[in-house]
LUMKEMAR-269015 format. One record per residue (C-alpha): y, x, z. Coordinates in steps of 0.25 Angstrom, whole numbers, plus 5000, padded with zeros to 4 digits. Layout:
LUMKEMAR-269015
REC_Y_X_Z .
...
//
This chain:
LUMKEMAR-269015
REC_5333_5419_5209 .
REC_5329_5405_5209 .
REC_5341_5393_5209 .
REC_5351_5405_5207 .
REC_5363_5401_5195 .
REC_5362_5412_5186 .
REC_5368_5416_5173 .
REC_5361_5424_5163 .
REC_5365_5436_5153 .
REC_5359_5431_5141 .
REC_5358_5438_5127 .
REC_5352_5427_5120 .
REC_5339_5436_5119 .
REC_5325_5435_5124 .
REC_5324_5443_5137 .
REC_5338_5435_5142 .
REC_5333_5421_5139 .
REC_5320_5425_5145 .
REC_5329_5431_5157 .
REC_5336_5415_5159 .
REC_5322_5408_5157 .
REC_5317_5417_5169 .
REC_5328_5413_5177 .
REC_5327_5399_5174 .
REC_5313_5400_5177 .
REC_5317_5407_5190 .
REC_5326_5394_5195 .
REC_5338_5401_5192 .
REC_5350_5392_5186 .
REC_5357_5397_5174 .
REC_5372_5394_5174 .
REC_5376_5404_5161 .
REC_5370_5412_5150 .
REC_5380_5425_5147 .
REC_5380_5432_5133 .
REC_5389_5443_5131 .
REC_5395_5441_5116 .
REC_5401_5451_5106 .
REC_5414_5447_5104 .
REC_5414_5456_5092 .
REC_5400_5451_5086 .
REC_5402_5438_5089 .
REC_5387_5437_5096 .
REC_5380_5439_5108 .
REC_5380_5454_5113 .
REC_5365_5461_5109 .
REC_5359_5449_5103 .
REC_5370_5443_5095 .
REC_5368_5428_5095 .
REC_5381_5420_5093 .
REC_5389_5412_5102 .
REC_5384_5398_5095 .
REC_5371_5403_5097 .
REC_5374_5407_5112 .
REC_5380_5392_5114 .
REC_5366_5387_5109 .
REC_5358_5394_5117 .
REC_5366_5390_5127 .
REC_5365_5375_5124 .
REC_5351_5376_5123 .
REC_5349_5383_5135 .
REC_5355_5375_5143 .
REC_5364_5386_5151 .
REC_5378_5389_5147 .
REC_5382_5402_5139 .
REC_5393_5412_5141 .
REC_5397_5422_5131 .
REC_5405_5434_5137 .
REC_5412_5438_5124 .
REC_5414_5453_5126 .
REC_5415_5466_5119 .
REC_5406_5478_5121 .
REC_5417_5485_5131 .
REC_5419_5473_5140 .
REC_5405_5469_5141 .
REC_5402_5472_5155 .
REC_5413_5467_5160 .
REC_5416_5456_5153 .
REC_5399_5453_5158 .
REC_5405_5454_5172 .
REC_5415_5445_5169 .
REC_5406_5435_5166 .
REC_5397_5436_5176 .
REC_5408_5435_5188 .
REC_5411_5421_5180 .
REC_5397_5416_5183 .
REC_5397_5420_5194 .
REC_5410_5413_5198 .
REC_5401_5400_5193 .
REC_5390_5401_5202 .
REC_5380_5413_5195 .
REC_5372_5419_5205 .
REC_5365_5427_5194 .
REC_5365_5434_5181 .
REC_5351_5435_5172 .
REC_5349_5445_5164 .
REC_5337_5449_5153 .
REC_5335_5463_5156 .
REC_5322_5467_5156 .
REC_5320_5483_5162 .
REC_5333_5492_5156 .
REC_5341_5497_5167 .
REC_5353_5499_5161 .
REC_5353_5484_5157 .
REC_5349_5480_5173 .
REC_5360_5491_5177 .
REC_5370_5484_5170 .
REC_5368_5470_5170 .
REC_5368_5471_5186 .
REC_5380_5480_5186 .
REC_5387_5468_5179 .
REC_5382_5457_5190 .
REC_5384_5466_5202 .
REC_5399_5466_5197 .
REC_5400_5452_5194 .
REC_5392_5447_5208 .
REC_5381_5442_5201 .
REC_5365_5445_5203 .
REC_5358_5451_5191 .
REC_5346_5446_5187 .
REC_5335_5451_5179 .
REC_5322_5441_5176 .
REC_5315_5453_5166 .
REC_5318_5463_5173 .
REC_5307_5475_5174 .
REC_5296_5465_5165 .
REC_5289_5468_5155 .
REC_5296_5467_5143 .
REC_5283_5464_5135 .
REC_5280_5452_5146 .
REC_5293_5445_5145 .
REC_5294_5445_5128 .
REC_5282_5438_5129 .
REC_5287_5428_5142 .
REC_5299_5427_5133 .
REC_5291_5421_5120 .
REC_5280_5415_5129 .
REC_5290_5408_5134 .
REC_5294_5400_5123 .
REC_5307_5407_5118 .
REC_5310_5411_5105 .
REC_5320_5422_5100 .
REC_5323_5431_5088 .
REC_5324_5446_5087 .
REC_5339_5446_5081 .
REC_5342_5462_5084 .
REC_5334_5474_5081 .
REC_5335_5488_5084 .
REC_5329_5494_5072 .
REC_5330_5510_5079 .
REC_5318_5504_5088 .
REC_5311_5490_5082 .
REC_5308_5485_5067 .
REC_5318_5478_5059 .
REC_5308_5467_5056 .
REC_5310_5461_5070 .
REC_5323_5457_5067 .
REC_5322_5441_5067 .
REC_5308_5439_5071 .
REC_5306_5430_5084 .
REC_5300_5436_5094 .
REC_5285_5432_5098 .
REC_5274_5440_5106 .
REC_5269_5445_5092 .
REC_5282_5451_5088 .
REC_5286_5456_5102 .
REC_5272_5463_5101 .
REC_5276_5468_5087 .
REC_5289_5474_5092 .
REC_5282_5483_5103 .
REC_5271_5486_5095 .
REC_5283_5492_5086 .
REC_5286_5503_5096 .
REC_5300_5493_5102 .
REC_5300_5484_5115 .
REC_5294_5472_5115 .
REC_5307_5467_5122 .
REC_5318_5474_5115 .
REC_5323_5477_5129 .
REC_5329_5490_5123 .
REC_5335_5483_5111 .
REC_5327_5484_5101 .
REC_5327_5469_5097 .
REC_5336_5457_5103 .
REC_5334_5442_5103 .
REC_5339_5428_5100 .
REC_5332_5419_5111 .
REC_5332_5404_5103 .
REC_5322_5395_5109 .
REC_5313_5394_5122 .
REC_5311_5387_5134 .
REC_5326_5390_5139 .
REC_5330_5382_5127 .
REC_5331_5367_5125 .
REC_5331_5370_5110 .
REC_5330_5381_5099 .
REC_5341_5387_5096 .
REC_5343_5388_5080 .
REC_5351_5399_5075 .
REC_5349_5404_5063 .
REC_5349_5421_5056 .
REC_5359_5430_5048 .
REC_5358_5441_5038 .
REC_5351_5452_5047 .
REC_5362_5464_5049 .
REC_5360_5478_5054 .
REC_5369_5484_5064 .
REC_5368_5500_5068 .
REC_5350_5501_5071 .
REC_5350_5484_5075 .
REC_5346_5474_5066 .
REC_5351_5461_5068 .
REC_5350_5446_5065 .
REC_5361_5438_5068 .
REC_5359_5423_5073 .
REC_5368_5411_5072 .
//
């Protein structure tokens, strides 16, 4: 992979940001980071981070941003449609931050194979225990801003994440990654980023079993 231009599918979470420092790591060149936005929400898709949040990010990562502003029914191919873009302006590759779920790996390539782009996985098959800790060895930081309450504690909800909490979590019967959803996270400092990003946090809110805590 090394020296190929690749864009990267990016949630704004851990396990994605982790996925674009491999690959810089690797000596792959990053031309785009894509985040699909809810149009209705007015956030980020999943992990609900606002666009002034997403521009930031993008500031201090040093790698342009593209939101591909989409509705649940025209996510897949409004995806597509982005990709072919990238494509078109020299993208050899798209990263993304699975780690072992199929379905994710099945549908992630499905889109590439239709745009004409390679899908590439840099967690793929790890251990999910390893690379929490690579990720916070690392340097990065990030905040648990979504909770499924069916499968983790409440409690969570606004802590950042260290090896003492990750260990905490598992020890609580949920994944220690949250690669089944159970938690999701807003990635703010590390060694991708030249400096923090500040946000702040809002009144936490409960939708359906998911606590959340918006940022801004």
């Amino acid at each position: 992979m090394k020296g190929k231009k690749f864009i990267a599918s990016y949630s704004g979470g851990k396990d994605s940001t982790l996925a674009v420092y491999r690959a810089i790591s690797q000596g792959m060149e990053p031309l785009q980071l894509i985040t699909t936005y809810n149009l209705d929400k007015e956030r980020s898709w999943f992990h609900g981070i606002p666009q002034p949040l997403l521009d930031r990010i993008s500031k201090e990562m040093n790698i342009p941003i593209s939101l591909i502003k989409t509705t649940g029914e025209e996510y897949a191919q409004n995806f597509e449609k982005r990709l072919k873009e990238a494509k078109a302006a020299g993208a050899e590759v798209c990263v993304f931050g699975d780690i072992d779920l199929e379905e994710h790996l099945k549908w992630c390539t499905n889109r590439c194979i239709a745009a004409g782009i390679e899908a590439y996985f840099p967690l793929w098959q790890e251990s999910r225990k390893k690379l929490v800790y690579e990720f916070i060895d690392a340097g990065f930081k990030t905040i648990i801003t979504v909770v499924d309450t069916k499968r983790m504690n409440e409690k969570f909800l606004g802590q950042i994440l260290t090896r003492e909490l990750a260990d905490e979590i598992e020890k609580c019967g949920a994944d220690i990654c949250g690669e089944n959803g159970e938690y999701h996270t807003f990635a703010f400092d590390g060694p991708l980023f030249l400096n923090k990003v500040s946000y702040t946090t809002e009144e936490k809110v409960h939708s359906d079993n998911y606590a959340i805590l918006p940022i801004k």
